[in-house]
N, C-alpha and C positions, 0 to 999 in steps of 0.2 A: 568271359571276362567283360566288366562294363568298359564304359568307354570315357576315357577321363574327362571331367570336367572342363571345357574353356569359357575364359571370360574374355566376352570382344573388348576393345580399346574403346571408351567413349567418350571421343578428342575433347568432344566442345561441351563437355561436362563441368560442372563447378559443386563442390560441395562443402559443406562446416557443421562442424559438431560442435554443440557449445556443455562444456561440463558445470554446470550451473550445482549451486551448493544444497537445490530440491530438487528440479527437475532435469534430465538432460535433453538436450535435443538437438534433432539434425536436420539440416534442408537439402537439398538437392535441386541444380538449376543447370536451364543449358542454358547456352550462351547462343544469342539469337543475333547475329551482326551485332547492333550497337545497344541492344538490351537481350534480359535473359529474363526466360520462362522458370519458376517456380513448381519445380515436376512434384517434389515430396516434402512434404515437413511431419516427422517421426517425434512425439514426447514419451518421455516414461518419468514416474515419479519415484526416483531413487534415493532422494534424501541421504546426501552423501554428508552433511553438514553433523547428522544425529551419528554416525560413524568418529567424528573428529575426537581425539582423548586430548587430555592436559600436555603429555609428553610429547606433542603432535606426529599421533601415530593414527592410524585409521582402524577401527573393528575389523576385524576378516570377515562377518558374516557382510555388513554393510559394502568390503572391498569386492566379495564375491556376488553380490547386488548387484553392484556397478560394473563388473566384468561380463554378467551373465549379459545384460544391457546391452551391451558396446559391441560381446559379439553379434549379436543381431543386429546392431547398425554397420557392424564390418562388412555385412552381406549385401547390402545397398551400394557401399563404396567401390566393391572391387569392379574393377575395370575404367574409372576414372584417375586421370594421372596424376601423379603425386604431387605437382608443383600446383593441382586445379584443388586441391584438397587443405584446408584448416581444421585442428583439432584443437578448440578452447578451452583455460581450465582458468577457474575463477578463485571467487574469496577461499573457498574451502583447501583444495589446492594450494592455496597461497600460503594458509597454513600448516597444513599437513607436509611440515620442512623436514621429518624422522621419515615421511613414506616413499622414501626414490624407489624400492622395490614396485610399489605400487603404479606408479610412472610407467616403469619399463613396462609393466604387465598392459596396463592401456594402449604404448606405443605397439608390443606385440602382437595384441588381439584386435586390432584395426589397423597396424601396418603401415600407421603414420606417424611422425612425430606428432607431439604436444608441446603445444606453447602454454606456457601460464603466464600472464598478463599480470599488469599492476592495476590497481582498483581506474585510474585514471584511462589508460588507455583501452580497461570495458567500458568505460562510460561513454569514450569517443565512439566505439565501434555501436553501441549502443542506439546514441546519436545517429548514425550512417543509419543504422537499421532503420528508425522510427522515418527520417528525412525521406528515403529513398522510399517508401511506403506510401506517402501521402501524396497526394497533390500537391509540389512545391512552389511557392510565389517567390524568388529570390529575395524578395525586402521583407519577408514574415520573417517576424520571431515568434520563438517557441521554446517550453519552457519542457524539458523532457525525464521523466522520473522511472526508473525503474528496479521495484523492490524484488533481488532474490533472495534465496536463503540464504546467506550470510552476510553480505554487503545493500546497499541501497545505493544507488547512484543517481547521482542529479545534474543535469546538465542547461545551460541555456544557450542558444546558437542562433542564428540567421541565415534560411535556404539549410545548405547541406554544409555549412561551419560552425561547428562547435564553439563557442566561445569562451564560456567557463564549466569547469567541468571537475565534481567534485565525485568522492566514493567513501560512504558514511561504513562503521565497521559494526554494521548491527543488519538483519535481516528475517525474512519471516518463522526460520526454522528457531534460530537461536534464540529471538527476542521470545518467540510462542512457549520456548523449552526453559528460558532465564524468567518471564513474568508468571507464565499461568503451568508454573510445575504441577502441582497436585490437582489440575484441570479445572480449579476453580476459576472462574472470572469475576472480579470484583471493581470495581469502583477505583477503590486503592490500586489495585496492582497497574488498572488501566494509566489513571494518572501518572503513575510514577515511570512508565514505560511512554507517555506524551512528553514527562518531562526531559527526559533523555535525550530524546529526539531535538525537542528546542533547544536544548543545549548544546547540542550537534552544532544543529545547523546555526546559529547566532552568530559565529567568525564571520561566517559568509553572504548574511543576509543582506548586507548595505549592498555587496558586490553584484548578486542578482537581481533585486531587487530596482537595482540599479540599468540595468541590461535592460529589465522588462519582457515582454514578451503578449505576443498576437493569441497564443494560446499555447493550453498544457497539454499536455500528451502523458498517457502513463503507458508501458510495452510489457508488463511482468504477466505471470499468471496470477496474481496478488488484485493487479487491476481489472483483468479479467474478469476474474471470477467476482468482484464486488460490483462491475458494469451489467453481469449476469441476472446475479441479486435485484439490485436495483429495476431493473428491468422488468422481470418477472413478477415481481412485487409492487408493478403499478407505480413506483418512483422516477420515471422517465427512460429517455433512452441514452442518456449520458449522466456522467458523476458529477451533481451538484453539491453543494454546500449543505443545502437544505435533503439533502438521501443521504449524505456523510452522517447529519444528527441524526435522522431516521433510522438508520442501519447500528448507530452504537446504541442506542437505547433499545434495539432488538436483541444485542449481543448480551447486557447488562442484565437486561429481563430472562434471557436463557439461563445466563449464571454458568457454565461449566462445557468445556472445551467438548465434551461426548454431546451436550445437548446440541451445537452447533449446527450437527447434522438437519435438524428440523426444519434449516432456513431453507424456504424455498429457493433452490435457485442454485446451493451450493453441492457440488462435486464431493463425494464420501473421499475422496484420496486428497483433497483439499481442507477439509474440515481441522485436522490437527494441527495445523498450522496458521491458518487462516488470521484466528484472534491476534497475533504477533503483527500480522504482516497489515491487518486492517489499521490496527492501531498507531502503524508508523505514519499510514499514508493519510489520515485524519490528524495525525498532530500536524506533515507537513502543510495539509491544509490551511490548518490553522495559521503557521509560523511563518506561510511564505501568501498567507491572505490571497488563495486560490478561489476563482467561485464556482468554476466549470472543468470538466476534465473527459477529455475522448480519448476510448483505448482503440491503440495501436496493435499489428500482430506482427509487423517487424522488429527486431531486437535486435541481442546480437549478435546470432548468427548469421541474420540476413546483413545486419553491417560487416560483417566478416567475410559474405560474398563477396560484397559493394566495395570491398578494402583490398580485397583478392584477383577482383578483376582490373582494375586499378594498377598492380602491381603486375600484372601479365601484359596490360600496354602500356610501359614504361610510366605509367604515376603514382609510384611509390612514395606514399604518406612517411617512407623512410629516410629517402631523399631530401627532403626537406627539411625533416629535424637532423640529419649532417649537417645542413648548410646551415639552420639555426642556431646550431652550436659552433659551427666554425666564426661566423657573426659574432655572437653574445659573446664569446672567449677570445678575438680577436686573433685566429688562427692565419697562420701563416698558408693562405691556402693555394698560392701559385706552387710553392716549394713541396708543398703535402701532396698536389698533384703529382707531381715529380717522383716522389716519395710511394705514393700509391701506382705509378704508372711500373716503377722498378719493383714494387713486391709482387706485382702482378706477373711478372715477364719470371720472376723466382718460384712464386708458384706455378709456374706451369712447367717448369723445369723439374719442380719435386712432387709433381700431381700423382704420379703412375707407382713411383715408389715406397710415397709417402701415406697410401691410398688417401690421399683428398679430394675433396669434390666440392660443388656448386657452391654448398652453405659454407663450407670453409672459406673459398674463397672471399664470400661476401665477407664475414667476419674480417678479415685481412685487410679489404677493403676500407671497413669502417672503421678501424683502427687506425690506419696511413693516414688518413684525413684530416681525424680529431689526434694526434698523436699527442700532441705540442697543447692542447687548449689548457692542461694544467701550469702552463708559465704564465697564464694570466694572475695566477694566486701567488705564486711563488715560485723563480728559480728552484729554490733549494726544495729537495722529494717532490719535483712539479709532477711524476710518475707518479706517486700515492692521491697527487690534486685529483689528476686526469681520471684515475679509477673511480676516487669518490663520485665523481660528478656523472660518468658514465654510470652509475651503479645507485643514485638514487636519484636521476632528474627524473621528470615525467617528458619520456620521449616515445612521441606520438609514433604508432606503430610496430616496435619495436616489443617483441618477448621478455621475459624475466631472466631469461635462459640469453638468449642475444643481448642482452645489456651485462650479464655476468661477465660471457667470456670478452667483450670487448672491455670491458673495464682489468681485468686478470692481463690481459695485452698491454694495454696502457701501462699496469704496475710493472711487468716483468720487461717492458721494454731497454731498460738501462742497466747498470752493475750487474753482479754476476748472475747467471741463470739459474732460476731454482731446481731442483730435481721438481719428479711429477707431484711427491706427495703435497709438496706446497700450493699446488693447483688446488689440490683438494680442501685446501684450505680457504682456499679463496670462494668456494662453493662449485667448484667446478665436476660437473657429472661427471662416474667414471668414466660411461663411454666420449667422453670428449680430453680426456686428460692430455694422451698422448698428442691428440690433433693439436690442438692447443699449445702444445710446449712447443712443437715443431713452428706453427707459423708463427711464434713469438719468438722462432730464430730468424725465419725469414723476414718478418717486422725490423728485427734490430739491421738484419744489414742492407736492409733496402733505407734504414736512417744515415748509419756511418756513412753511403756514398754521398748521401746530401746536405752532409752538416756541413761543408764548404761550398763553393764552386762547384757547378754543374761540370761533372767530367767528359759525356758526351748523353748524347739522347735516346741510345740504349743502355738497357743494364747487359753487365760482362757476363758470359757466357758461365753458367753455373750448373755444374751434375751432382745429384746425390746419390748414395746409394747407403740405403741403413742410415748409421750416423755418421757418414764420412759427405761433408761437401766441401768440393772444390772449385773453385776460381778462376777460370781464364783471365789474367789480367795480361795485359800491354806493355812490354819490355821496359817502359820509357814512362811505366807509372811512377815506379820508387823512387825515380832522380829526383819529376817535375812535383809529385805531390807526396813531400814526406810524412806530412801533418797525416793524410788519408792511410798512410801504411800502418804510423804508430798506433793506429785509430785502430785498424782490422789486425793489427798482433793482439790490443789487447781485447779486442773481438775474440778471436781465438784464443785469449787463456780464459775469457768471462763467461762461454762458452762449452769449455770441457768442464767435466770428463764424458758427460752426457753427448756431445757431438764435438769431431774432431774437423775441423777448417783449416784448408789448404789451396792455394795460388802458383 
């Protein structure tokens, strides 16, 4: 009999996977004291974006692509620890809102969760990737672009801050498969796919433009491969203005997406998409009156280190947009502490029965905080306020998935409790439904202690078991604080039949 497999522990390990809408790929880093070495960087071109249907469901042969992929990147990951690990999923993902099947299958076959991100905050991570790459000068600015296959992201920042930071909804697979369908490339189809582009970006132009910037940076394999070109092709050793015209008057005279391949310099797994993705990065030239461009090989999975390590000593870019939001909403935030200090002391009380853990509790967290920021819009459904805002700001850091359930918190924090299917409505993943309903009990009554008077500076001794929690409360509560009893009866009828509440 062989002898099973073990996989050693490899503490100071860090890794990310980024599910990009052409390419995927993954880096692997240790962490070296106060920087980290760059052990691996894995690509495969999966084109997960040519999979996406109308009904936003995914091809099985394209999902089986991207499976077969992943388990081989699973093989690199095991034995680094889960909290040292990020799983990225971008535009295509972001679409693909009929494929949860699909989800869970990625989470199973590499063993980690998946975050899918808003177009904004890949741009930020984006950003970290390119900054942490170069030699930084703290007062450089820089203007940072980068084309994947279904989105384009554009960024401008100074050192390692992102400043403005946008995510266009077009990209090299889609625009290549929308402008040059039947392989032709023409004149017409190009224009009309530059004019796209300018029309894009024109909202935004005064606002960058405006920023300015020391220099541009492009991080895709889109820039790549056209830095390649150029190169090889005696047009220098970075993306000018004057290899931009050079390079589309090569493409125009090919004529046709198969002939591409001729171009010296270009990648056979790159060629079919190529024309799409060359064409954005030539109109933005144009629209944002570029004259030079050096590519980068950080992106974002290497920003997704740099975000990750970050996050492991205590500078979580999440942090910050709480306390953002506490600010801009004018959050009652000594009381929210309070509030957050009591749901904490309740989750640990329902942790072992309730099986919750680490990321639950953060969710709880970031709930207790921002609870209250929808009375900045309105008393009345200030619950509905708080959801909306949690559920479509752009907050830095933060998942698609982590801005859902904390918005689903928000909503369900007041009148009666929904059963689970209304979770689901809310877009809430099966496997989070029940977590979810649960700390959205324990949210509400880590509130009702604090809607008046501070009772004392612990919370009262709370056991669950199943759906039955109960209350230690204080002989000498019901005389001194009526208001707070009639508050937790109708806790307890707003509450059942779902969980039964007793003192």
């Amino acid at each position: 009999m062989s002898e099973p497999v073990t996989t050693a522990v490899l503490e100071n390990y860090l890794a990310a996977v980024d599910l990009g809408s052409n390419s995927f790929h993954m880096v692997v880093a240790e962490e070296l004291g106060s920087e980290i070495r760059l052990l691996d960087r894995l690509r495969e071109g999966v084109r997960l974006a040519e999979g996406l249907r109308e009904d936003a469901t995914l091809d099985p042969a394209v999902e089986k692509r991207a499976l077969d992929c992943l388990a081989r990147f699973g093989q690199r990951l095991r034995g680094i620890r889960p909290e040292r690990v990020r799983i990225i999923g971008t535009n295509t993902l972001r679409q693909a809102s009929a494929a949860e099947g699909f989800v869970q299958a990625i989470e199973s076959t590499l063993g980690f969760p998946l975050e899918i991100v808003a177009g904004r905050e890949e741009a930020r991570l984006v950003y970290l990737g390119v900054a942490h790459s170069l030699a930084v000068d703290a007062d450089e600015r820089r203007l940072v672009i980068d084309i994947g296959g279904g989105s384009t992201e554009l960024i401008v920042g100074q050192g390692f801050v992102p400043n403005n930071r946008e995510s266009l909804h077009f990209g090299c697979v889609g625009s290549s498969r929308a402008f040059f369908p039947d392989d032709l490339i023409t004149t017409e189809s190009c224009e009309r796919l530059e004019k796209k582009v300018r029309m894009a970006v024109e909202p935004m132009l005064d606002e960058f433009t405006g920023h300015g910037w020391d220099q541009a940076v492009g991080s895709s394999g889109t820039v790549k491969a056209i830095n390649r070109i150029l190169v090889e092709n005696g047009q220098g050793s970075r993306i000018t203005r004057n290899g931009m015209y050079w390079l589309r008057e090569q493409i125009l005279q090919l004529g046709s997406v198969r002939a591409l391949s001729r171009l010296k310099g270009l990648k056979s797994d790159r060629a079919a998409v190529f024309a799409g993705g060359f064409m954005i990065l030539y109109a933005l030239f144009e629209a944002l009156n570029i004259q030079e461009m050096r590519f980068s090989e950080g992106a974002l999975r290497e920003g997704a280190i740099y975000d990750l390590l970050g996050r492991i000593h205590q500078e979580d870019t999440r942090e910050l947009s709480i306390h953002s939001l506490q600010e801009r909403f004018h959050s009652q935030t000594r009381r929210n502490r309070g509030v957050a200090a009591w749901a904490d002391q309740f989750f640990t009380a329902a942790m072992a029965n309730w099986s919750l853990h680490g990321a639950h509790r953060q969710w709880l967290q970031w709930a207790a905080l921002t609870h209250d920021i929808g009375l900045d819009i309105a008393h009345s459904g200030f619950h509905k306020h708080g959801e909306y805002i949690w559920r479509n700001a752009d907050l830095a850091g933060f998942s698609r998935r982590e801005q859902g359930v904390v918005a689903a918190l928000l909503r369900t924090q007041r009148k009666r409790l929904p059963h689970l299917q209304f979770y689901s409505t809310l877009g809430i993943a099966a496997e989070d439904l029940l977590a979810v309903q649960r700390l959205a009990v324990l949210l509400r009554l880590a509130i009702v202690f604090h809607r008046g008077a501070q009772i004392s500076g612990t919370a009262p001794a709370l056991q669950v078991e199943d759906k039955v929690l109960r209350l230690s409360l204080p002989d000498h509560y019901k005389d001194k604080m009526p208001l707070l009893f009639a508050d937790l009866e109708q806790e307890q009828e707003n509450t059942a039949p779902d969980f039964h509440l007793h003192w």
